[in-house]
VEXSEPA-946999 format. One record per residue (C-alpha): residue in three letters; x, y, z. Coordinates in steps of 0.001 Angstrom, whole numbers, m for minus. Example, Ala and Ser with C-alpha at 12.3 -4.5 7.8 and 13.67 -1.06 7.14 Angstrom:
! residues 2
SITE/residu/x/y/z
SITE/ALA/12300/m4500/7800
SITE/SER/13670/m1060/7140
***
This chain:
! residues 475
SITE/residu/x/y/z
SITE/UNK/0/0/0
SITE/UNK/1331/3624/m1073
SITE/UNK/m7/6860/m707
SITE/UNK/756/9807/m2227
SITE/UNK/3432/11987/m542
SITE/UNK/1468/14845/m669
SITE/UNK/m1481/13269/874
SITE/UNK/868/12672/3824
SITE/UNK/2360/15737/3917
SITE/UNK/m1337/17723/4101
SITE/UNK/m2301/14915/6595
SITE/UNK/816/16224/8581
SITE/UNK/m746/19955/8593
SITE/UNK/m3607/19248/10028
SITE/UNK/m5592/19094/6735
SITE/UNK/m8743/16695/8062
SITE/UNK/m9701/14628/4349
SITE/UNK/m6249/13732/4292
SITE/UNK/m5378/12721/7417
SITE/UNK/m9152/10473/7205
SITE/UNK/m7257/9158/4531
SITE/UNK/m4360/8493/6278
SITE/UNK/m6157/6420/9028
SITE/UNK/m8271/4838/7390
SITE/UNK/m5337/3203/4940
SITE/UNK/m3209/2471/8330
SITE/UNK/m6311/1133/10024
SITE/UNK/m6962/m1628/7515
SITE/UNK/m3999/m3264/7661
SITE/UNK/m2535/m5425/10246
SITE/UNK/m797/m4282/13359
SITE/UNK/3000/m5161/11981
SITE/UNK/2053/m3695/8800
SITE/UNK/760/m820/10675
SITE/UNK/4615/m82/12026
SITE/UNK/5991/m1535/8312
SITE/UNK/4227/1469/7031
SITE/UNK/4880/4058/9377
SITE/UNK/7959/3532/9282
SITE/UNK/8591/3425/5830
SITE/UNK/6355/6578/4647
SITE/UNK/6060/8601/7790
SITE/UNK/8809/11174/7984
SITE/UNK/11467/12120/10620
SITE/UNK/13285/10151/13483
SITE/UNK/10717/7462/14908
SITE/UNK/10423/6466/18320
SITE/UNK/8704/4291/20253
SITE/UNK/7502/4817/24120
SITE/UNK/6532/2637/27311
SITE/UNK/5626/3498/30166
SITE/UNK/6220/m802/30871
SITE/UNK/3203/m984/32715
SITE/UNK/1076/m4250/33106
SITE/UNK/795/m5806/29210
SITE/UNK/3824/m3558/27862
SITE/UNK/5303/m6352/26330
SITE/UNK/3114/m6588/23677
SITE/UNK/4202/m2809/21719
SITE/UNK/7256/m3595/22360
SITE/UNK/7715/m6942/20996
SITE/UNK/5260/m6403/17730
SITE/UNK/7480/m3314/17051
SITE/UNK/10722/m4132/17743
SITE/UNK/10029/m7268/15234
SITE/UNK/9919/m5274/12691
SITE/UNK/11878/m2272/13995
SITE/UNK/14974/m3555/16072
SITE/UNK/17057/m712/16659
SITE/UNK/13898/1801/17217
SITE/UNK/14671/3790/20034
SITE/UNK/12428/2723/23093
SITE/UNK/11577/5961/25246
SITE/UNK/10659/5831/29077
SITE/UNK/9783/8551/30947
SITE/UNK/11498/7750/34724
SITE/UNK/9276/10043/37414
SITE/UNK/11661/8599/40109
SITE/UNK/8658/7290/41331
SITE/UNK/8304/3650/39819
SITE/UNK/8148/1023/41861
SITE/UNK/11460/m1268/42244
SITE/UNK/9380/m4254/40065
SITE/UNK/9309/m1953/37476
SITE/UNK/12650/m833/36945
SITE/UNK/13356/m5216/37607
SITE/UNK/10394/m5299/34725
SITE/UNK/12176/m2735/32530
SITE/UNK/15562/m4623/32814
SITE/UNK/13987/m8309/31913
SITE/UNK/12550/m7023/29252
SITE/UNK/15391/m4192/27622
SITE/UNK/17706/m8135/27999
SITE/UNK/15082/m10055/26416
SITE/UNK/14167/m8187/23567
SITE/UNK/17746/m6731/23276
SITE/UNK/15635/m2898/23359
SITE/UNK/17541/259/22813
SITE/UNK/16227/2473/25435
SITE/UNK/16437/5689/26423
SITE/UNK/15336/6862/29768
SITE/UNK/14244/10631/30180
SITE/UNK/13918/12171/33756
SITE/UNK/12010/15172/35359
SITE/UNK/14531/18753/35447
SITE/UNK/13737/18220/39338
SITE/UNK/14514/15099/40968
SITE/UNK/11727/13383/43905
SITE/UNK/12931/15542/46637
SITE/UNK/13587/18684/45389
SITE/UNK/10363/18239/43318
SITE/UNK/8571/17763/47059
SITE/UNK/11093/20141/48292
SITE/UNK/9472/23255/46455
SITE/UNK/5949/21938/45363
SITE/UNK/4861/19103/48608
SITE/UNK/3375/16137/47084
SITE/UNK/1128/17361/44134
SITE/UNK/m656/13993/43959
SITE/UNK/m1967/14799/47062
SITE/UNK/m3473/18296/46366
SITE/UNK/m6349/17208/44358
SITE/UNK/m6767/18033/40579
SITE/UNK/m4840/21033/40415
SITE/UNK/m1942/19090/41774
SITE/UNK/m2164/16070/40164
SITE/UNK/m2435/17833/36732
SITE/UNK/537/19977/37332
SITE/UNK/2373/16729/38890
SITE/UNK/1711/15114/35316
SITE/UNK/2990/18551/33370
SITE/UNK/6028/18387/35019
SITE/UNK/7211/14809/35765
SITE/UNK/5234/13423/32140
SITE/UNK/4774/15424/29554
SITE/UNK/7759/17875/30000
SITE/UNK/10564/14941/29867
SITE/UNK/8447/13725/27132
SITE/UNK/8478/16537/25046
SITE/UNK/12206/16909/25397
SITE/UNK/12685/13306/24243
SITE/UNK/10875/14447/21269
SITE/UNK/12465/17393/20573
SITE/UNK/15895/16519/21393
SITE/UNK/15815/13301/19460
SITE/UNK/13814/15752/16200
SITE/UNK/11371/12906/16094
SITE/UNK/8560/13306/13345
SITE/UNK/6600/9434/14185
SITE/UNK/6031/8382/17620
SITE/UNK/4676/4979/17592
SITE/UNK/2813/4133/21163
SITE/UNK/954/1100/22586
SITE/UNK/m2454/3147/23464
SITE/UNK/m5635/1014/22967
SITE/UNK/m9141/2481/22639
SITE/UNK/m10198/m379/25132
SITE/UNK/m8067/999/28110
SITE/UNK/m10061/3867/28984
SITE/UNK/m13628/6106/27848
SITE/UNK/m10254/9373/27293
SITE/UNK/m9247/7068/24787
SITE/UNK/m12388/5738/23201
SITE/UNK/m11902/7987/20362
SITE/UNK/m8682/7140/18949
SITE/UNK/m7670/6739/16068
SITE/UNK/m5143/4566/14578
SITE/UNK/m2765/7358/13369
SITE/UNK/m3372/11212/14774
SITE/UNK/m1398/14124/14705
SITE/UNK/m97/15887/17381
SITE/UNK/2144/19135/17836
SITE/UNK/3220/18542/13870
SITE/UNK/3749/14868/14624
SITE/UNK/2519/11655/13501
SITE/UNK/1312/9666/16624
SITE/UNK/758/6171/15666
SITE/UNK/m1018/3252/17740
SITE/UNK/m862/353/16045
SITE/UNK/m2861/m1844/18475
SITE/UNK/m5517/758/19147
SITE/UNK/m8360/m1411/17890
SITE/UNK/m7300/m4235/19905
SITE/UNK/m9236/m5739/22869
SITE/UNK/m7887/m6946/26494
SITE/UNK/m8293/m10541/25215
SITE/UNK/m6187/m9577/21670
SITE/UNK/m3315/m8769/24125
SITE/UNK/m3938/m11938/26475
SITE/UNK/m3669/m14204/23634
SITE/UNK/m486/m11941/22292
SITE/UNK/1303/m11920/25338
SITE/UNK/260/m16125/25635
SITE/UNK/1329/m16999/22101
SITE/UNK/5024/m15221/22336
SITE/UNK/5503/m16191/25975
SITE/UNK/6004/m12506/26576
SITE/UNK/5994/m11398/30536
SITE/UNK/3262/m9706/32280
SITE/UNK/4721/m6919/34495
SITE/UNK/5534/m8804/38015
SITE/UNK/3004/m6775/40212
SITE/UNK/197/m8398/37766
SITE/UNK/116/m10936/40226
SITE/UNK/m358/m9213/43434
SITE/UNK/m3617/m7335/42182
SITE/UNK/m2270/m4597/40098
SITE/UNK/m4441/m4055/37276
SITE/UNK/m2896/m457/35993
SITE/UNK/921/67/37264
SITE/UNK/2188/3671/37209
SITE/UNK/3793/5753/40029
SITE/UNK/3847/4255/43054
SITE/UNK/2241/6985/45002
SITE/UNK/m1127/6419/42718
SITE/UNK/m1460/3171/41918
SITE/UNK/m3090/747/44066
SITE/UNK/m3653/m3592/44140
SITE/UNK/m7084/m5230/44040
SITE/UNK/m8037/m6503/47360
SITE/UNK/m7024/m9469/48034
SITE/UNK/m9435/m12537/46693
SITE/UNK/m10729/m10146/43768
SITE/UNK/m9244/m12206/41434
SITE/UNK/m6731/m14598/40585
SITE/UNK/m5956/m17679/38130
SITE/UNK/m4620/m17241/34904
SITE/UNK/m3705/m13872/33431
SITE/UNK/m5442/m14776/30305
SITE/UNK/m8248/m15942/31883
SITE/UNK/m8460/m12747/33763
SITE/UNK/m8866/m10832/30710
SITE/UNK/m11596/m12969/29091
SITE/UNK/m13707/m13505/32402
SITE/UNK/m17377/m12430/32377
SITE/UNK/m17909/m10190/35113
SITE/UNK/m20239/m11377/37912
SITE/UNK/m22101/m8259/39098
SITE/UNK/m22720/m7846/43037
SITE/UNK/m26176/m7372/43769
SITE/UNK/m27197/m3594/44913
SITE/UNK/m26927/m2149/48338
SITE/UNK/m29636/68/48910
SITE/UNK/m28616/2635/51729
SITE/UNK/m30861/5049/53292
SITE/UNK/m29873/8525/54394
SITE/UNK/m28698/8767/58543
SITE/UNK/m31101/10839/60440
SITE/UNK/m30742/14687/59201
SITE/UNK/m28964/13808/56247
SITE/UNK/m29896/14714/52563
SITE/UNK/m28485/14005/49524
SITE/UNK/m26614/17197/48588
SITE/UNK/m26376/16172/44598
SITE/UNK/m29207/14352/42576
SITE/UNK/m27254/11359/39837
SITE/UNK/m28376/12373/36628
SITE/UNK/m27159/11062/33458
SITE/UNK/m27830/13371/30204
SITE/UNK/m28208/13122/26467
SITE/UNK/m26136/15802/25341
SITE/UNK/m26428/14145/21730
SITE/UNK/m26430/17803/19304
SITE/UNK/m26674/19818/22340
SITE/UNK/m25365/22701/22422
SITE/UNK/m22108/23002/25595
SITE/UNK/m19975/26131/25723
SITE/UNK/m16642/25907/28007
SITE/UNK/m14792/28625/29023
SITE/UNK/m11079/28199/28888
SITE/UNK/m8397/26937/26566
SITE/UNK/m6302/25175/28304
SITE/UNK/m5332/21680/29310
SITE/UNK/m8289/21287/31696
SITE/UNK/m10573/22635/29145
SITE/UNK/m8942/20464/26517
SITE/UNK/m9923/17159/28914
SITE/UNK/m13088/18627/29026
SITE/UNK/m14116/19064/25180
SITE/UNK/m12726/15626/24595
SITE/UNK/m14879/14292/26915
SITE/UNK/m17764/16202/25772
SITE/UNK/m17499/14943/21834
SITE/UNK/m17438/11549/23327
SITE/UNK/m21070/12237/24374
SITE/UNK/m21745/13997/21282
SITE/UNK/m22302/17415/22008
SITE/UNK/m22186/20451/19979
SITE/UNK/m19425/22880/21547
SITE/UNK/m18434/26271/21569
SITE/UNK/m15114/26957/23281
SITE/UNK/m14716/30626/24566
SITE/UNK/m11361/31826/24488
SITE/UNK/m8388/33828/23348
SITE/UNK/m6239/30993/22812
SITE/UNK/m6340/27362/22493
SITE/UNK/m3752/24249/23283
SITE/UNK/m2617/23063/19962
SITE/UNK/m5039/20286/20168
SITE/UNK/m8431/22469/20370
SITE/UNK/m6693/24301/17266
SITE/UNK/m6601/21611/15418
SITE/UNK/m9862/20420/16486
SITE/UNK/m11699/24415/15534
SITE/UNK/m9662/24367/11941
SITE/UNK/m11530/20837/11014
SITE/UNK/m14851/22617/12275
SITE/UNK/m15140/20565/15203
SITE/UNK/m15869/22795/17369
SITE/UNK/m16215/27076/17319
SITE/UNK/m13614/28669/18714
SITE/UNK/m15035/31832/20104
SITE/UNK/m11400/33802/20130
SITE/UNK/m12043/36165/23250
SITE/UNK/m11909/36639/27114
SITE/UNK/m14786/36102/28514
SITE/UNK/m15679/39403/31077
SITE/UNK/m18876/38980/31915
SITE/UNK/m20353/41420/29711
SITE/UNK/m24009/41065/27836
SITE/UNK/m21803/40356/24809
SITE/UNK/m19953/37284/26436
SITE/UNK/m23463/36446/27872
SITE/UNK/m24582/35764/24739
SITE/UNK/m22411/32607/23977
SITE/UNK/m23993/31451/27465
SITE/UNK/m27347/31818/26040
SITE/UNK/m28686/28506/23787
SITE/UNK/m26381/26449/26010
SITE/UNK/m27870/23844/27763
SITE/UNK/m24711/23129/30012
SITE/UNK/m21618/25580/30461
SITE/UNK/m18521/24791/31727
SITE/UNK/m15976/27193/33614
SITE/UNK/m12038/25307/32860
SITE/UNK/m10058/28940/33158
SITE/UNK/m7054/29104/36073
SITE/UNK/m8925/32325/37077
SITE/UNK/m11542/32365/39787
SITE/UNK/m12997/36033/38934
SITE/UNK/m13880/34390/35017
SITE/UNK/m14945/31547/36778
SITE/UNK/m17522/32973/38924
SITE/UNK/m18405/35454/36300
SITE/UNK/m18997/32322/33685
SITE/UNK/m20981/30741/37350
SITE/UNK/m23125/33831/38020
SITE/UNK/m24499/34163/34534
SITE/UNK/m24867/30487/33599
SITE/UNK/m27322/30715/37149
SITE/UNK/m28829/33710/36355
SITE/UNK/m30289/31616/33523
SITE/UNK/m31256/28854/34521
SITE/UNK/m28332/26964/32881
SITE/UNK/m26417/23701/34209
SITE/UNK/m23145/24847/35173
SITE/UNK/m19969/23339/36138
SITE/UNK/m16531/25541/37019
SITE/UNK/m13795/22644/37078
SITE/UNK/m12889/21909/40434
SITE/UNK/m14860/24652/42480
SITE/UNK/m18198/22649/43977
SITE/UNK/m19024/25890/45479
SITE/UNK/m19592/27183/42239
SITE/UNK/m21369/24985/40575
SITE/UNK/m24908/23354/39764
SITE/UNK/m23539/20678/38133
SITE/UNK/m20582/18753/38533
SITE/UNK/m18556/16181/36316
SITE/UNK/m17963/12921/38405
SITE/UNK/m15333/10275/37491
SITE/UNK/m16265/8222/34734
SITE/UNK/m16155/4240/34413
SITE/UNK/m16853/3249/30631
SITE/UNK/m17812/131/29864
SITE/UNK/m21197/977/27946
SITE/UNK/m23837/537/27686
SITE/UNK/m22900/360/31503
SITE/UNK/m21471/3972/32936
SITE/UNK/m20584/3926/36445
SITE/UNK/m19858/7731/37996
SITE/UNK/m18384/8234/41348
SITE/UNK/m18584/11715/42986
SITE/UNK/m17487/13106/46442
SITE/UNK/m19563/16348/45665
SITE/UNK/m16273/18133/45457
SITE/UNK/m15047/16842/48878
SITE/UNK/m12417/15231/48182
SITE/UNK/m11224/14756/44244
SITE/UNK/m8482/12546/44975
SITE/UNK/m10561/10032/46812
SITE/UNK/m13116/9982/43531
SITE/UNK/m10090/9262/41150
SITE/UNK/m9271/6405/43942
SITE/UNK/m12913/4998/44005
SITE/UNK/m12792/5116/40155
SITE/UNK/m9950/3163/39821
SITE/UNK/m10364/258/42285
SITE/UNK/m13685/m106/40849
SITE/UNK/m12840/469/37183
SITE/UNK/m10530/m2754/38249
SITE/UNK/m13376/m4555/39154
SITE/UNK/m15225/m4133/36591
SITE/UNK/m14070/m6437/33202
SITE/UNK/m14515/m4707/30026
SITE/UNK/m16487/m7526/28977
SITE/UNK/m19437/m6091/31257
SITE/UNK/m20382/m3395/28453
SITE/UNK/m20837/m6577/25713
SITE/UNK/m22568/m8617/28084
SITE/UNK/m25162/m5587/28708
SITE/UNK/m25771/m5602/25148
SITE/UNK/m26353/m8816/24591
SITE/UNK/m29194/m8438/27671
SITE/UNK/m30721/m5433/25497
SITE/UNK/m30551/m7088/22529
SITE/UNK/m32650/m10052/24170
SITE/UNK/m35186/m7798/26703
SITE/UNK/m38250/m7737/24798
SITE/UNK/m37754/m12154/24151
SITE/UNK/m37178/m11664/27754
SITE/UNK/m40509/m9707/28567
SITE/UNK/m42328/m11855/25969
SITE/UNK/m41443/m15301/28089
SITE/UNK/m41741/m13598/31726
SITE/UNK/m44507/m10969/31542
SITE/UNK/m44185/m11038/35638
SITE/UNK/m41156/m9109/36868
SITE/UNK/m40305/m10415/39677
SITE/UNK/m40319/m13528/38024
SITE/UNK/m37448/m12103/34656
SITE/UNK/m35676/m10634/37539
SITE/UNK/m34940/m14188/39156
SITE/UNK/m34264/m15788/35472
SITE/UNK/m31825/m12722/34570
SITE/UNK/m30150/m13255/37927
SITE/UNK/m29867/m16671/37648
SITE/UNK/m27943/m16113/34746
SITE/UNK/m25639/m13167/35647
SITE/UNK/m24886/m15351/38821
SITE/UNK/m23770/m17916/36426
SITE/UNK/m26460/m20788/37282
SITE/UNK/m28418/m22602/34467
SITE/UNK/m32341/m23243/35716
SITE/UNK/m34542/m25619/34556
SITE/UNK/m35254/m26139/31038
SITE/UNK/m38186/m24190/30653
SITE/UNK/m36842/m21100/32291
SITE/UNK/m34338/m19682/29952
SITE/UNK/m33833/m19410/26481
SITE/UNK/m31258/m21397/24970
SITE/UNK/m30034/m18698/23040
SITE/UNK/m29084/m16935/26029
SITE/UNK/m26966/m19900/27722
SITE/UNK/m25300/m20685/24171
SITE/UNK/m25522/m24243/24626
SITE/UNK/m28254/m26532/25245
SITE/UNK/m28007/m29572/27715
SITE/UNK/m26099/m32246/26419
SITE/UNK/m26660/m35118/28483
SITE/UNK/m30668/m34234/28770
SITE/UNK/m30494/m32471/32139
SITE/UNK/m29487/m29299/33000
SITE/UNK/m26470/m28508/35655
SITE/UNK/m27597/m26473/38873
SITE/UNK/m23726/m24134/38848
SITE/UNK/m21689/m23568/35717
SITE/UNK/m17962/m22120/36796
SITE/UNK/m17738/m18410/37202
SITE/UNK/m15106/m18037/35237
SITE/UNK/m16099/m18057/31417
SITE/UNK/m15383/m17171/28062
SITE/UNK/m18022/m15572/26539
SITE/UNK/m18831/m16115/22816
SITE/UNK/m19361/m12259/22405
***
């Protein structure tokens, strides 16, 4: 497969057709072709990084098949644990990887020394943490090394931020391509399986996701176990509800709501990092957005020039004329690092009626964003109301742990087969014991479910009370 230079070369502007173009000849071929091709056709130095967390293996041993000597870039925080550095030197022997670590300007202490522990001062913190011991050394590898394709093990699977990826994207003037994007958690159990390749060694004390120490936590212990593969092709088995009641002189200070912002108009405030998170979250959900301000991160830029959002190029004051972008919104959100815009954005958003959230600032808003746990049809949001932001992203990650990506297919099989459902148990008290009985992983009596929803039919003429927990489903 060839395509034009110039095709690539608008792709590598920004231009939108061509860079559709781009993806979409990437995205049908196979995952080693994907590197074959990006490395021959994409220009400039081309890298690979790891961050050798959990499944890491697998990046780095499709693309160092085809790719040897590509340089292999980790970013060292300082704050890995010790069975990832032993991780990092099994596999940089095995795989015979030329790597080259990058490290934060400040090291650990002086880091705490002038800014405490960031990943303990909520949002804020934890975003500048990121800035400067991620994406700074990052950017320096790329710069320093004049790199013009970075090649990077990011899946679409991993995470509802990365749900909209695309096989090949450009970012700051580079090509980014992930080759495995469209893969699934049981693609890279069978990967890992078929070459023998590792798992990283805390895999087997509960770790699901393995970063910095300081913000990474095991499973507790029982939650799961057997064979890694397995693991990744298990059917989750949903614990039944809890329903708690409000204490005495309590009330719920937030009402859950989940909205269809499908073409709705949203207008954030802000142009920054925080707002970018924002907007990327919002086109997940579909929204129509207007982004008010006088600059933008490279990435809303590019996203405004292929009219994917309007980019409203002005400080927002509070005047009737700023007002005005608030006015057909049906949610506004406040992302600026200035309180006095914020509460400006905040005080007109309420003085019409409109749902608004100012990032980080409860106080200020109607509305607030909770963390997110994608596996839909199922979406799981935890909020602390704005107490405490660091215990959310903690609550969201033991339980997005917990929760096997297979849960979203398995919901959608269960809508696909509600009304057949409804048809054969018209009583629901009597669907909700057959749909149990099968989310618990028990087969009833003949007459009570479908065949079509078990997959197989007795053999033997009778049907077993328990099946094993652990399955692999079909789907």
């Amino acid at each position: 497969m060839a395509l034009e230079a110039t095709v690539i070369e608008a792709a590598r502007g920004g231009e939108a057709e061509a860079l559709h173009a781009l993806d979409a000849a990437i995205s049908a071929l196979e995952p080693a072709a994907r590197v074959e091709f990006a490395l021959r056709e994409l220009p400039g130095t081309h890298i690979l990084s790891s961050s050798f967390g959990a499944q890491a293996a697998v990046s780095l041993h499709l693309v160092t098949r085809v790719a040897p000597r590509i340089p292999v870039v980790l970013v060292d925080t300082g704050y890995l644990f010790p069975e990832t550095y032993q991780f990092i030197d099994t596999l940089a022997e095995r795989l015979d990887l030329n790597l080259h670590v990058v490290q934060p300007t400040l090291s650990p202490s002086w880091l705490e020394a002038r800014h405490g522990r960031l990943w303990e001062q909520g949002i804020e913190g934890l975003e500048q943490y990121g800035q400067i011991a991620k994406a700074e050394p990052m950017q320096r590898a790329l710069r320093e090394q004049r790199v013009g394709t970075w090649i990077s093990g990011l899946r679409r699977a991993q995470s509802r931020s990365r749900a909209q990826l695309r096989c090949v994207e450009v970012v700051d003037g580079r090509f980014k391509v992930q080759p495995i994007v469209d893969w699934s958690d049981r693609d890279v159990g069978r990967y890992l399986k078929q070459h023998e390749l590792p798992y990283h060694p805390l895999w087997d004390k509960g770790y699901v996701s393995i970063g910095d120490w300081h913000t990474t936590r095991p499973l507790a212990s029982g939650q799961r176990g057997g064979d890694p593969l397995l693991r990744l092709e298990t059917r989750v088995r949903p614990a039944r509800a809890v329903r708690l009641t409000p204490g005495p002189g309590t009330a719920m200070e937030r009402l859950p709501l989940f909205l269809d912002l499908r073409d709705q108009p949203v207008t954030v405030v802000g142009g920054g990092i925080v707002a970018e998170r924002k907007v990327r979250l919002l086109e997940s959900a579909g929204a129509r957005i207007t982004v008010v301000a006088p600059t933008l991160t490279d990435t809303l830029a590019a996203r405004a020039a292929a009219a994917a959002l309007r980019h409203v190029p002005r400080t927002f004051v509070g005047s009737d004329a700023d007002a005005a972008w608030l006015a057909s919104a049906r949610l506004v959100i406040a992302a600026t690092d200035d309180r006095a815009i914020n509460t400006a954005v905040s005080e007109r958003a309420r003085a019409r009626g409109i749902w608004v959230n100012v990032v980080d600032d409860a106080e200020l808003s109607t509305a607030l964003m909770p963390s997110i746990i994608d596996r839909s049809p199922v979406i799981v949001a935890v909020s602390t109301g704005g107490a405490s932001p660091v215990l959310a992203r903690r609550l969201r990650e033991r339980l997005e742990a917990l929760l096997e990506p297979s849960l979203g297919p398995l919901a959608a099989l269960l809508a696909r087969f509600r009304q057949r459902l409804i048809a054969r148990w018209p009583d629901p008290s009597q669907r909700r014991r057959a749909v149990d009985a099968l989310l618990d992983g028990g087969l009833a009596p003949p007459r009570a479910l479908p065949t079509s929803l078990t997959r197989n039919g007795p053999s033997n003429g009778r049907w077993p009370r328990r099946r094993p927990t652990v399955s692999r489903p079909a789907w």
